[in-house]
C-alpha positions as CSV (number, residue, x, y, z in Angstrom):
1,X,-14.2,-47.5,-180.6
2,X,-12.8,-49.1,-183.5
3,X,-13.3,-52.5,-184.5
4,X,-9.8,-53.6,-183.8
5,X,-9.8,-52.4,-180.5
6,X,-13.0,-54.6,-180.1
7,X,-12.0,-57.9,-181.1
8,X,-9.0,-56.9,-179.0
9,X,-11.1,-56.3,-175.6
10,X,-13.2,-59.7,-176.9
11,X,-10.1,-61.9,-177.2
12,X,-8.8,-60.8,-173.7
13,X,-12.3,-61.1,-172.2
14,X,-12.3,-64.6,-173.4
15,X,-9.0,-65.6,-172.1
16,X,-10.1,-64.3,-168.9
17,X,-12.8,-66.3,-168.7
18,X,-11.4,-69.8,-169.2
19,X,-8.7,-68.7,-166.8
20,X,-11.4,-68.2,-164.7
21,X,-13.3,-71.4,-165.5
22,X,-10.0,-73.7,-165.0
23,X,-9.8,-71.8,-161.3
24,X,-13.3,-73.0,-160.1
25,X,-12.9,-76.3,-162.1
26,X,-9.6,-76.5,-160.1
27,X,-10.9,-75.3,-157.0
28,X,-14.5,-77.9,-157.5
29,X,-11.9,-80.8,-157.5
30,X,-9.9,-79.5,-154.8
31,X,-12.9,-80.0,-152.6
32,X,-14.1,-83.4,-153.7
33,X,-10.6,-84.7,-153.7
34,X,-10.5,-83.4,-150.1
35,X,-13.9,-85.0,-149.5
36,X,-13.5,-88.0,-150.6
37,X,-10.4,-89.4,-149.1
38,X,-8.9,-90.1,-152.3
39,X,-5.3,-91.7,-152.3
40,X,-2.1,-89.2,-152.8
41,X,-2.0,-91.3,-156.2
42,X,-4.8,-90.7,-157.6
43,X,-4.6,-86.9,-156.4
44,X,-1.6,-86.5,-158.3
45,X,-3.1,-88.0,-161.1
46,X,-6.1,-86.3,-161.3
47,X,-4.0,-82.8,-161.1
48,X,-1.9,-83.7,-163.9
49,X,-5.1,-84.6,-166.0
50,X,-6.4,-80.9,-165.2
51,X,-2.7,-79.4,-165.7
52,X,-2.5,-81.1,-169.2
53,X,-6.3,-79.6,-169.9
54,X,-5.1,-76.3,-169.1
55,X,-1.8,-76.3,-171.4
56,X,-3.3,-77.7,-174.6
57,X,-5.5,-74.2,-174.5
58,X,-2.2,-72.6,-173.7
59,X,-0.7,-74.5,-176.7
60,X,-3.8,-73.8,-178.8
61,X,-3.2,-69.9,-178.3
62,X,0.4,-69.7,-179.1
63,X,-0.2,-72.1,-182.0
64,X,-3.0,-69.8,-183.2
65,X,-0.8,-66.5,-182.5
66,X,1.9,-67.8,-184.6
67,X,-0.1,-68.8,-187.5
68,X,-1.7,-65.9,-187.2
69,X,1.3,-63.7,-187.6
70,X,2.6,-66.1,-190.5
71,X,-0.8,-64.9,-192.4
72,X,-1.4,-68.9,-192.1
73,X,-4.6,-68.3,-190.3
């Protein structure tokens, strides 16, 4: 396999996994939001936190793609 194709495989695999990490973070809060009793409020406030988490790594990646295809990066 050629060296392309494996930082290719690597950069999906990577992705993956903090998709994967932000869905058991999400999922751990879920439950101790549940547990707890918190308030609506603070529910909603602690899911925007998480949702703002998970689209500056969104952000991060397009930001990196573009430079990248500028030659920037």
């Amino acid at each position: 396999m050629l060296y392309e194709h494996m930082d290719l495989l690597e950069s999906i695999g990577l992705d993956l996994l903090f998709a994967a990490i932000f869905f058991f973070i999400g999922m751990a809060i879920k439950d101790v939001l549940k547990q707890g009793n918190v308030p609506p409020f603070g529910r909603k406030i602690v899911w925007v936190v998480l949702c703002l988490g998970c689209a500056g790594f969104v952000a991060k990646g397009l930001i990196q793609l573009s430079w990248e295809g500028a030659g920037i990066g």
